[in-house]
Steps between C-alpha positions, in 0.01 A plus 500: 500500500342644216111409482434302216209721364762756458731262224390701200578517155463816283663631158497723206295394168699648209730499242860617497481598853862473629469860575175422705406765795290260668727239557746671718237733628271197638874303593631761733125502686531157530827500664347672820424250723155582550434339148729214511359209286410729203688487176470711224670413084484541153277304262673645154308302243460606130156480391187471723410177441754350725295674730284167555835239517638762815200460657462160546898442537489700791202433752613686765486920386280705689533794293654668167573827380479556133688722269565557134425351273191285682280737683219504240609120357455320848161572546352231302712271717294653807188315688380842624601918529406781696256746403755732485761240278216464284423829460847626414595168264838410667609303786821539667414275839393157545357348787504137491175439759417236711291286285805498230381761260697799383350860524659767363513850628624855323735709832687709204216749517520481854892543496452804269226661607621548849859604363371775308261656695736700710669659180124630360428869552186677374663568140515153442188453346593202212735206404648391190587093552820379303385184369202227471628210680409330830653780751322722301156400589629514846594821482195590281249376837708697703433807322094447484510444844673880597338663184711581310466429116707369293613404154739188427785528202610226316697537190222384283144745535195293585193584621525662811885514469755745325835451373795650587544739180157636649676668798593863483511808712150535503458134636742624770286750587168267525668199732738552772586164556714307260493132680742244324326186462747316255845314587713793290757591716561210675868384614687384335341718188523847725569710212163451377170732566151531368464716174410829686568857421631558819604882501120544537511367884475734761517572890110445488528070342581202685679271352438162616715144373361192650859394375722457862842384337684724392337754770528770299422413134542746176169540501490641898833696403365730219201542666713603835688748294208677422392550814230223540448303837627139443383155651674148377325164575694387833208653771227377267664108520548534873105583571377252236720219669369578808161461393577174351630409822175535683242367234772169509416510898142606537 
């Protein structure tokens, strides 16, 4: 008989998220027996401030993951964050505590961080980050806390930020990870890839796509051709879900 502490509800904040990871990820875990009682589905809603209606409609979640386009807009909806959600400026995790509130916590730099390290070798010295959004910032924390610097591209220069027409051989040269931050190359749009002169990727880049469908995207392809080391999304999801999966528990 399955305890009734262990009839849970989770699910996936987001919009347009048919395609979602999470869901079958978390629904395959939950069909071992050990977690019988947990369920895991998608909350697709189009803006953010639904947010507040799926809350109260449904009392009983214990936890959310968040994805695009809500992991910077949620936060207002949030009682509390980590230091370390607060610090990088997007949540991806919700814990719905005891006492009713909702906390939200950032495992994306968690998921990345510990999926890159192994690829790093002492010519890796700094980053270039694809994009300004919420995975972004993720990404960004995960970088301060190896060392390694970094730059973020967007297609309009701000402060602190360059745009693509920027990059050139020379930039090449200067960061040796390209990390895609954006949603370009996404199925079912696989033809498409940041606006990157790749010829100038070597043996000595990684490229990284925190895009996991296709698992191979242009953007990993060109950069493959040219001799770079390649990483999609897919390890980075597993280790952030996993994370979720104990703050939801702790």
């Amino acid at each position: 008989m399955v305890d009734i502490l262990l009839r849970r509800r989770f699910g996936l904040l987001g919009r347009n998220i048919s395609y979602s990871f999470s869901k079958g990820y978390f629904t395959e875990k939950f069909n071992n027996e050990v977690f019988a009682g947990n369920s895991y589905e998608n909350f697709d809603i189009s803006e953010i401030n639904y947010f507040t209606e799926l809350i109260k409609n449904n009392p009983d979640l214990k936890g959310l993951n968040v994805t695009i386009p809500y992991k910077e807009q949620v936060i207002p909806f949030l009682d509390k964050l980590s230091r370390k959600a607060t610090l990088i400026g997007a949540v991806n995790t919700i814990k719905f505590t005891k006492n009713g509130k909702l906390k939200g916590y950032n495992t994306d730099y968690y998921g990345f961080k510990k999926s890159l390290e192994p690829l790093l070798e002492p010519h890796h010295k700094k980053a270039l980050i694809l994009g300004t959004g919420g995975a972004s910032k993720g990404v960004a924390f995960a970088l301060d806390e190896l060392g390694i610097p970094y730059t973020f591209v967007s297609r309009e220069a701000k402060e602190n930020i360059i745009d693509y027409d920027l990059i050139n051989a020379t930039t090449f040269d200067n960061f040796q990870i390209i990390i895609n931050c954006t949603p370009v190359g996404t199925s079912p749009n696989i033809d498409a890839c940041p606006n990157l002169p790749y010829e100038f990727f070597t043996e000595k880049h990684i490229a990284y796509d925190l895009i996991y469908n296709p698992a191979e995207t242009t953007f990993l392809k060109l950069a493959k051709e040219r001799g770079a080391v390649i990483k999609n999304g897919h390890d980075m999801l597993i280790y952030q879900a996993e994370k979720a999966w104990k703050i939801w528990n702790k």
